[in-house]
N, CA, C and O atoms as CSV, one atom per row, in Angstrom:
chain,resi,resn,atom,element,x,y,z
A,1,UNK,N,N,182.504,104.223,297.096
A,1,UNK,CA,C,182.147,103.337,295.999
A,1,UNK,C,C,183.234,102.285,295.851
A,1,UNK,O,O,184.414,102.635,295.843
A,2,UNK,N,N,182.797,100.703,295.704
A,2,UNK,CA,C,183.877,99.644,295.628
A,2,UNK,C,C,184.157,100.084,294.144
A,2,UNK,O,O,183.362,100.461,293.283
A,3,UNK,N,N,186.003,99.867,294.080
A,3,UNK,CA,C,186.534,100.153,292.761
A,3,UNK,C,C,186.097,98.584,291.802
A,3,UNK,O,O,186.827,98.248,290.869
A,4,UNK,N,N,185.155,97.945,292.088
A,4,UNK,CA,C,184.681,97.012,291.444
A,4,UNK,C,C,183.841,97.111,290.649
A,4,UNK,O,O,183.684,96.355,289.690
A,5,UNK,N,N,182.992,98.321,291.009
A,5,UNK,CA,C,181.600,98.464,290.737
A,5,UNK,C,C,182.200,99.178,289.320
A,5,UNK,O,O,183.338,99.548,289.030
A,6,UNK,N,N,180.886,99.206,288.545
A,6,UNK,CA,C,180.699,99.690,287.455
A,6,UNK,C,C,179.694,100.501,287.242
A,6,UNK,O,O,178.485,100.276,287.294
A,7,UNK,N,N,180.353,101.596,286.965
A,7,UNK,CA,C,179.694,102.867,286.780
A,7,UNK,C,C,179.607,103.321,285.173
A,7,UNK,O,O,180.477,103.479,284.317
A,8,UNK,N,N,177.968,103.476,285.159
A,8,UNK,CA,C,177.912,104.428,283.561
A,8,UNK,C,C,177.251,106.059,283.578
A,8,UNK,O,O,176.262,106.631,284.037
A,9,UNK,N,N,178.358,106.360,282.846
A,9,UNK,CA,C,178.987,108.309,282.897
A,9,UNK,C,C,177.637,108.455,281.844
A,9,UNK,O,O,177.354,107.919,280.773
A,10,UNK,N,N,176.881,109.576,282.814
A,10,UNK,CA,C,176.007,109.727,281.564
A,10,UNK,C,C,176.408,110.478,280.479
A,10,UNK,O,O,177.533,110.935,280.681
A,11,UNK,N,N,175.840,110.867,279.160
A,11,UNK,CA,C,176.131,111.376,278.208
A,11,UNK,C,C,174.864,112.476,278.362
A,11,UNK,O,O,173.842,112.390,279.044
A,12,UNK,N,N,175.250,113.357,277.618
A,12,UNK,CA,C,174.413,114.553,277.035
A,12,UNK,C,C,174.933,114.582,275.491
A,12,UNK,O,O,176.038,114.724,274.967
A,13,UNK,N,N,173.416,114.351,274.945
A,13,UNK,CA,C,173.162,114.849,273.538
A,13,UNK,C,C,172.666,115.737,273.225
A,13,UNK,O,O,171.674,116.027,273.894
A,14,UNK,N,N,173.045,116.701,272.033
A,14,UNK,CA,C,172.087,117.912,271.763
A,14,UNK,C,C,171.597,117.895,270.180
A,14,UNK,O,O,172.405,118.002,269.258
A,15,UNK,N,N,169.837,117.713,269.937
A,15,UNK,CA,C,169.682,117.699,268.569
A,15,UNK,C,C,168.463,119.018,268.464
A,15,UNK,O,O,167.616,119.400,269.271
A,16,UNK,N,N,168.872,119.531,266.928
A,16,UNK,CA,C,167.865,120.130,266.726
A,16,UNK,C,C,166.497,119.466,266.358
A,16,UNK,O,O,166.273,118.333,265.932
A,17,UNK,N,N,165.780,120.334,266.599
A,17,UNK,CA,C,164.913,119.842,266.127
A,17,UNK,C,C,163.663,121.307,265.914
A,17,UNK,O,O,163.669,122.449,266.373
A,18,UNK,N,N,162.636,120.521,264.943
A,18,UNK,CA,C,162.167,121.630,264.068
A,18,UNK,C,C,160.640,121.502,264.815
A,18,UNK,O,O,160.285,120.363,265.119
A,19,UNK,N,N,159.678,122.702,265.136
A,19,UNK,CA,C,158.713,122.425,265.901
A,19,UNK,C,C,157.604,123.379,264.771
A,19,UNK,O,O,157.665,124.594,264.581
A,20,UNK,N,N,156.466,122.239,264.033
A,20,UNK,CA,C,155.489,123.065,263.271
A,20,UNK,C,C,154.534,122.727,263.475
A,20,UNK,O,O,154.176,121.558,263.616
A,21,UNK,N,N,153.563,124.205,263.571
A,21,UNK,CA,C,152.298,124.506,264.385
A,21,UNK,C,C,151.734,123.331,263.364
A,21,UNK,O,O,152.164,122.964,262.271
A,22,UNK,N,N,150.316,122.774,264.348
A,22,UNK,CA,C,149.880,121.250,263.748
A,22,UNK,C,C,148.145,122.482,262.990
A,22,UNK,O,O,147.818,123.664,263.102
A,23,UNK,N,N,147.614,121.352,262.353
A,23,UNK,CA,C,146.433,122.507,261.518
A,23,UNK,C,C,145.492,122.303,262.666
A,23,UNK,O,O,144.864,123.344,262.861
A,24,UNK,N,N,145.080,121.110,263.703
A,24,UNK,CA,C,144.456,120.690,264.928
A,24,UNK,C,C,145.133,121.570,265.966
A,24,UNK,O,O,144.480,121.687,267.003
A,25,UNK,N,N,146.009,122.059,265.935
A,25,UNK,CA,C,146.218,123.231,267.306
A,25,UNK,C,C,147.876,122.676,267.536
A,25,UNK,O,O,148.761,122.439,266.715
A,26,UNK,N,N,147.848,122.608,268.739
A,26,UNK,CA,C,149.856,122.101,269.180
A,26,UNK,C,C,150.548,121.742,268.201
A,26,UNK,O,O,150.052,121.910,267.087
A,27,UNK,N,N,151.837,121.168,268.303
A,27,UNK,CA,C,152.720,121.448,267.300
A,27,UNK,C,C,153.164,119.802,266.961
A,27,UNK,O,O,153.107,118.957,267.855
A,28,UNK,N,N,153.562,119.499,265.709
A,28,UNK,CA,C,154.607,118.424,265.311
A,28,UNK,C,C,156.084,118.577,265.346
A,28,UNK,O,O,156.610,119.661,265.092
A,29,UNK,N,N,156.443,118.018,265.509
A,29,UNK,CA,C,158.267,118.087,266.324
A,29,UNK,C,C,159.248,116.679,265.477
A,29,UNK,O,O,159.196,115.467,265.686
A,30,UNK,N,N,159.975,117.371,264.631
A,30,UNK,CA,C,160.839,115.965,263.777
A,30,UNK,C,C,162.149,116.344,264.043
A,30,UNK,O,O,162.386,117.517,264.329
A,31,UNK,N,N,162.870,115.667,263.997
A,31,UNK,CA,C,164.465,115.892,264.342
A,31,UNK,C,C,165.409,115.454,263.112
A,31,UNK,O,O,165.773,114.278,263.095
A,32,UNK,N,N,165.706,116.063,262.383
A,32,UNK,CA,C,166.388,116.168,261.213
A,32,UNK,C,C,167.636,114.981,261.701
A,32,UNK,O,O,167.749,114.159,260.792
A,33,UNK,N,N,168.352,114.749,262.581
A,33,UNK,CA,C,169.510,114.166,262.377
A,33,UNK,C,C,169.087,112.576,262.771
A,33,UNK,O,O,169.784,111.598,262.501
A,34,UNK,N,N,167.802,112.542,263.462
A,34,UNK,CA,C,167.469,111.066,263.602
A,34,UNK,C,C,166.085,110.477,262.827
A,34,UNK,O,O,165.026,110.474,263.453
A,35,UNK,N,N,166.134,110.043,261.618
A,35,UNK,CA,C,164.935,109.639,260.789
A,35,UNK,C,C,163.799,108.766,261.471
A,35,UNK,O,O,163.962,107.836,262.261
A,36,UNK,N,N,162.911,109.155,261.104
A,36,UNK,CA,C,161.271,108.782,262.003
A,36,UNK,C,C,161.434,109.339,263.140
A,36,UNK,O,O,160.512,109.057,263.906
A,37,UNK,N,N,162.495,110.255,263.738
A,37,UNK,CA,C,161.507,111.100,265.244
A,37,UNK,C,C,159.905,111.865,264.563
A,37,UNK,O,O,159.923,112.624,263.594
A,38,UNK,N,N,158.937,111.564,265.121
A,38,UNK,CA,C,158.054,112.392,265.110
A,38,UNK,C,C,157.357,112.351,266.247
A,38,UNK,O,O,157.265,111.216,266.714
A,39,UNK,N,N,156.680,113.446,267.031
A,39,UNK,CA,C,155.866,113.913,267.811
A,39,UNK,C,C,155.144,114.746,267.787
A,39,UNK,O,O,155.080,115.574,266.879
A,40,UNK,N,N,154.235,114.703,269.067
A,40,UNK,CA,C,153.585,116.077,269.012
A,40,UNK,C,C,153.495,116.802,270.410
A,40,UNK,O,O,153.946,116.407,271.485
A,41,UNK,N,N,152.832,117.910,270.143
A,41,UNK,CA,C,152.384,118.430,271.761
A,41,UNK,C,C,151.642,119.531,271.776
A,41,UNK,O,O,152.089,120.599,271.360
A,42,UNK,N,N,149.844,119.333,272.486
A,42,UNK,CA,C,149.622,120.697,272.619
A,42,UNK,C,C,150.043,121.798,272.841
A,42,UNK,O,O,149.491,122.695,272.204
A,43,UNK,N,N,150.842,122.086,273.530
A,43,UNK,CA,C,151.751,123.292,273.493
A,43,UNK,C,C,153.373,123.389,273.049
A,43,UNK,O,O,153.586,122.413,272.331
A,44,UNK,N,N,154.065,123.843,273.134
A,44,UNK,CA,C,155.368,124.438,272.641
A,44,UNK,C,C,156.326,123.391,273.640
A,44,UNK,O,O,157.156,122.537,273.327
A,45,UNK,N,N,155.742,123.931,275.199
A,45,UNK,CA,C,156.104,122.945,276.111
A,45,UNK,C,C,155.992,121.179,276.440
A,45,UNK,O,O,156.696,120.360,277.031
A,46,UNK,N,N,154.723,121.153,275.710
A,46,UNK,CA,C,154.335,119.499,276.288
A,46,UNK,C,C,155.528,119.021,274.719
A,46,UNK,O,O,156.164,117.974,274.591
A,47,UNK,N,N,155.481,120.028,273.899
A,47,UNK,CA,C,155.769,118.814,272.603
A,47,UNK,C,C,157.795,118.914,272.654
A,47,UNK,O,O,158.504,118.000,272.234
A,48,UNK,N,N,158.289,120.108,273.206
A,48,UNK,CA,C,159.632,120.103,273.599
A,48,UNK,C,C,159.701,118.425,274.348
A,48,UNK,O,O,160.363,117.509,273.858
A,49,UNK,N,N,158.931,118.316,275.513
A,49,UNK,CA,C,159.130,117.580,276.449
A,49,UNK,C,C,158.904,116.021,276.330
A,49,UNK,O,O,159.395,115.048,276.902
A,50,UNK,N,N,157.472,116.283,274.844
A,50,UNK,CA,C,157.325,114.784,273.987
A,50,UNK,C,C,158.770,114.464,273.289
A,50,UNK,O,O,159.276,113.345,273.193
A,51,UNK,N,N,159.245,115.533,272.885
A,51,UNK,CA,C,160.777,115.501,271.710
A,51,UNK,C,C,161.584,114.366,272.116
A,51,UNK,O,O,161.947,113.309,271.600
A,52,UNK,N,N,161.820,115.299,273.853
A,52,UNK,CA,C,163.012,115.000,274.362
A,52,UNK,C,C,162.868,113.398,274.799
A,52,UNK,O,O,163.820,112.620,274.734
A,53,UNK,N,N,161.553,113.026,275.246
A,53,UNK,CA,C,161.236,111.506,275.701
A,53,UNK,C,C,161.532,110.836,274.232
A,53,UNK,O,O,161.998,109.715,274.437
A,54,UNK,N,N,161.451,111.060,273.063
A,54,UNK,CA,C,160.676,110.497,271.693
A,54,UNK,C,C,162.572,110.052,271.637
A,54,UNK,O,O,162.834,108.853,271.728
A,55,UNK,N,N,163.596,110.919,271.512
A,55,UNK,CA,C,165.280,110.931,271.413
A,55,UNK,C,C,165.776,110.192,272.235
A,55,UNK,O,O,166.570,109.257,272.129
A,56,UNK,N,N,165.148,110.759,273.277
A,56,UNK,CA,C,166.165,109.348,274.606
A,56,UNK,C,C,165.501,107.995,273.796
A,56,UNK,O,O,166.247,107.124,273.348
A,57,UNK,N,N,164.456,107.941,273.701
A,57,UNK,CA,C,163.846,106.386,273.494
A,57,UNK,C,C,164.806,105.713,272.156
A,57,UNK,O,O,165.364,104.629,271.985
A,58,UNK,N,N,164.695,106.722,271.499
A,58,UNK,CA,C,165.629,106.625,270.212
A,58,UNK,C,C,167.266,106.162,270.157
A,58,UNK,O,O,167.706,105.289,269.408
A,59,UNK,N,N,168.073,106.970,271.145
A,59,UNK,CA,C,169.481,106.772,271.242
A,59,UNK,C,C,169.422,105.621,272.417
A,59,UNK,O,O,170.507,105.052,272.538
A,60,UNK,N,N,168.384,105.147,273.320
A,60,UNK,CA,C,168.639,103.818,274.010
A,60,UNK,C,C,168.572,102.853,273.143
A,60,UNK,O,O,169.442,101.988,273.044
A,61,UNK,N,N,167.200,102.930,272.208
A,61,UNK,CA,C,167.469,101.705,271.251
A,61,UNK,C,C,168.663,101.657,270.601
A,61,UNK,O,O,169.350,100.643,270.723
A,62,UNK,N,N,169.122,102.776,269.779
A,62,UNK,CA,C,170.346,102.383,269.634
A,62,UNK,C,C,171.192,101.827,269.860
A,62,UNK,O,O,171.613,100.867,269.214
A,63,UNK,N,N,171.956,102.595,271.473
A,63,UNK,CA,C,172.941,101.999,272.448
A,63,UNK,C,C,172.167,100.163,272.540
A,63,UNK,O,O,172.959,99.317,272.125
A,64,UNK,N,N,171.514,99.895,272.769
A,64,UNK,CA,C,170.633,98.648,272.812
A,64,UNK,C,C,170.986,97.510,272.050
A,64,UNK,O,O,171.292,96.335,272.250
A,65,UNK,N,N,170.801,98.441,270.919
A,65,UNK,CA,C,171.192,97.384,269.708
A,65,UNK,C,C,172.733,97.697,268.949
A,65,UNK,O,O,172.879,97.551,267.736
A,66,UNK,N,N,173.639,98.065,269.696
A,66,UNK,CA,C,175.068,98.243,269.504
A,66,UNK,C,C,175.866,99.670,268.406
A,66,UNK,O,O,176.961,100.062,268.002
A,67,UNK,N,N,174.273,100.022,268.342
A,67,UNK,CA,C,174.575,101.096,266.891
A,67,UNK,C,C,175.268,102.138,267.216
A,67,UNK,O,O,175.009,102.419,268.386
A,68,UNK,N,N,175.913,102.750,266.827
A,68,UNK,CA,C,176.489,104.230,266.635
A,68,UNK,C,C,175.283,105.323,266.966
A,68,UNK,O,O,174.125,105.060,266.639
A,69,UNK,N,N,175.543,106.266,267.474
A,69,UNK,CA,C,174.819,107.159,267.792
A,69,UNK,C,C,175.306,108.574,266.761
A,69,UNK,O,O,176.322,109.249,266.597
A,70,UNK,N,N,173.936,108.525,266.231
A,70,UNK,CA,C,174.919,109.978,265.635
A,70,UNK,C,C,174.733,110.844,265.985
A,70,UNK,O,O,173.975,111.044,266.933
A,71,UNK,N,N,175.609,112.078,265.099
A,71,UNK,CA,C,175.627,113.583,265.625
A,71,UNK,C,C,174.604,114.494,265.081
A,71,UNK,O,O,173.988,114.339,264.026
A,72,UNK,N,N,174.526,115.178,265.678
A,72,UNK,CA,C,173.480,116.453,265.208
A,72,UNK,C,C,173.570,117.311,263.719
A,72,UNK,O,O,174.406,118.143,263.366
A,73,UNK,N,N,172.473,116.818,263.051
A,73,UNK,CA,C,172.931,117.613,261.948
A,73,UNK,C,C,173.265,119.023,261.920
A,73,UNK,O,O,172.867,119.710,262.861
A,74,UNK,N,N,174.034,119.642,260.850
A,74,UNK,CA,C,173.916,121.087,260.568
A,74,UNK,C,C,173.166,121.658,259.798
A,74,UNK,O,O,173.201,121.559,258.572
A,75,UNK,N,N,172.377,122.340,260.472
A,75,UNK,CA,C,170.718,122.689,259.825
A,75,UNK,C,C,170.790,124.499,259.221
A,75,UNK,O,O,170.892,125.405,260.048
A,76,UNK,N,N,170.743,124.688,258.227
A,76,UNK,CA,C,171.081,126.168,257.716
A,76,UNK,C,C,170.222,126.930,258.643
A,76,UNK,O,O,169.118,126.486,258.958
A,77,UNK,N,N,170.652,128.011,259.080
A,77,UNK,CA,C,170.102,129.026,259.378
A,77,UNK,C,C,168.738,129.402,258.733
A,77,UNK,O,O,167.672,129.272,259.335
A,78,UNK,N,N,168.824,129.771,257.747
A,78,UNK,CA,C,167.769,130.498,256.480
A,78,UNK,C,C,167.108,129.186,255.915
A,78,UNK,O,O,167.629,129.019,254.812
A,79,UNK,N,N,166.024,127.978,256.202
A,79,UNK,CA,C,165.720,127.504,255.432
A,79,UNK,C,C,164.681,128.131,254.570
A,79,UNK,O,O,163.918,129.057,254.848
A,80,UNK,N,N,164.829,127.287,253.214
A,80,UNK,CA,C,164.186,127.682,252.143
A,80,UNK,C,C,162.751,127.253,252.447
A,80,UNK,O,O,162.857,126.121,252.919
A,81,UNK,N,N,161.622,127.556,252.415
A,81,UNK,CA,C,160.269,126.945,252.349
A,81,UNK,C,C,159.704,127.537,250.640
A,81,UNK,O,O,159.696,128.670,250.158
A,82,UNK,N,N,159.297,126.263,250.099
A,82,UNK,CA,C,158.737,126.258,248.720
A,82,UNK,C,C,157.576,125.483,248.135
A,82,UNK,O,O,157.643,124.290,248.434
A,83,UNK,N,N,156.676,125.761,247.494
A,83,UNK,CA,C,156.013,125.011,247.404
A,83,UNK,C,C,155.763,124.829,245.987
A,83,UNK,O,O,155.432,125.647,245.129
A,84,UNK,N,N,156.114,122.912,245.890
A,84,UNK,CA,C,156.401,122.449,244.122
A,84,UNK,C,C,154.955,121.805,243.718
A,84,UNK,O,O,154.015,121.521,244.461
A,85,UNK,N,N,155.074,121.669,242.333
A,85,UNK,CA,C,153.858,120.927,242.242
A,85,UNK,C,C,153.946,119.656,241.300
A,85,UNK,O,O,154.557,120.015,240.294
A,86,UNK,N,N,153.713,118.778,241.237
A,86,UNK,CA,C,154.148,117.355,240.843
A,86,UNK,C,C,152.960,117.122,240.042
A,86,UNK,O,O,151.820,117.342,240.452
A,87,UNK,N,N,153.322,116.560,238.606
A,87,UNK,CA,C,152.310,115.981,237.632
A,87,UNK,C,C,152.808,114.382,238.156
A,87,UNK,O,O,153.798,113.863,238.671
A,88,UNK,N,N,151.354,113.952,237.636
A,88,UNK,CA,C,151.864,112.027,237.882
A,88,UNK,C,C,150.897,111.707,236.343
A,88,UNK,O,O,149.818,112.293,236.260
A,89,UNK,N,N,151.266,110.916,235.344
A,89,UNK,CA,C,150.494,110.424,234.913
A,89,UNK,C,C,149.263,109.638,235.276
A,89,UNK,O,O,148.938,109.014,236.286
A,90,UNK,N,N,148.506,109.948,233.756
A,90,UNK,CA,C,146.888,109.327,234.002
A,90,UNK,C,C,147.344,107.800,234.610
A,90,UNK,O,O,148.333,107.352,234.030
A,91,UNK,N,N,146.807,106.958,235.643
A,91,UNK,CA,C,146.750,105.455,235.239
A,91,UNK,C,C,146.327,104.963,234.618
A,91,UNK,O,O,146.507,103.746,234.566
């Protein structure tokens, strides 16, 4: 390799991400540490594999547009699932 050339070191990122069965069958896939990932995938497999395309697309735009890339959130172990119920006034 000419010591001229310019070489880019790839990176490895690792995000969680949360995978829930869809009410149509395969699953929806959001990634807590990057806002608006959403996907899907008939299976467990296609929608891992939608994830992972949906993040790269995500951290290129980034890199793209000069932004910071962030880190992976820390996602509790035990989440809470609850279900609230919201009054709205009459209009």
């Amino acid at each position: 390799m000419d010591a001229m050339e310019e070489t880019v070191a790839e990176r490895e990122y690792r995000y969680t991400v949360f995978f829930e069965p869809a009410e149509e069958g395969g699953y929806i896939v959001t990634c807590p540490a990057l806002p608006g990932i959403a996907t899907e995938g008939e299976t467990l497999e296609e929608a891992r594999a939608m994830a992972k395309d949906a993040i790269r697309a995500y951290l290129e735009s980034l890199r793209k547009d000069g932004l910071q890339i962030p880190p992976d959130k820390d996602i509790r172990l035990d989440p809470v699932k609850e279900e609230l119920t919201v009054d709205l006034d009459a209009a």
